[in-house]
C-alpha positions in Angstrom: 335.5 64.8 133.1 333.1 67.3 133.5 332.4 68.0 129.8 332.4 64.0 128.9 328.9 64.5 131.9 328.1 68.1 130.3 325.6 66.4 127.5 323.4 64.8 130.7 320.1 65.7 130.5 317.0 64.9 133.0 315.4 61.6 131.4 318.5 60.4 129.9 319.7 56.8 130.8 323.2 56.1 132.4 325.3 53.0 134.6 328.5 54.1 136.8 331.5 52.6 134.9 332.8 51.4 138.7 329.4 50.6 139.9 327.6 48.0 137.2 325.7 46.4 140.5 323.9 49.6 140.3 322.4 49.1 136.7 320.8 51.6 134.8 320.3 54.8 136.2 317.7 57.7 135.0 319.2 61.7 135.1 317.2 63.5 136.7 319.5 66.6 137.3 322.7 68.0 135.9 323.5 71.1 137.4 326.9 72.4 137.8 328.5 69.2 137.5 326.3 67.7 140.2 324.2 65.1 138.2 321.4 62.8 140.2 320.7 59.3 139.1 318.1 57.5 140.2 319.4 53.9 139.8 317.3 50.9 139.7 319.3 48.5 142.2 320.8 51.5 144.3 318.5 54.6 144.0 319.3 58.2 143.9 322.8 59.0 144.0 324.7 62.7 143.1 327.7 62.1 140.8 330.2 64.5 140.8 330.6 64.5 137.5 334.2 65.5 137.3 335.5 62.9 138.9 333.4 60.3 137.4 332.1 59.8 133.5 328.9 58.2 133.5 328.4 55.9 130.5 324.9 56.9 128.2 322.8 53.8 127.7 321.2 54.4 124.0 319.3 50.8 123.8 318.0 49.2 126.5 317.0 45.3 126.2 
């Protein structure tokens, strides 16, 4: 899973695919597979992003 997250850049908007309470999320790291979101309904979290494929968010409404 870690290459599905490897694309994560600071900025970039995300949701947990277990976790949609959380809403969208904002990067704001990615290093060594560690990303941290900052989510809007659950605030910062660190991903290990092999065991979990966070889901880009390309258009917000």
């Amino acid at each position: 899973m870690q290459e599905l997250n490897s694309f994560l850049e600071p900025g970039m908007l995300v949701t947990h695919p277990d976790k949609p309470e959380w809403g969208v999320g904002q990067v704001q790291s990615n290093i060594d597979g560690r990303i941290t979101v900052n989510f809007r309904e659950e605030g910062k979290i660190v991903i290990d992003g092999s065991r979990i494929g966070l889901i880009p968010v390309y258009n917000e409404n």
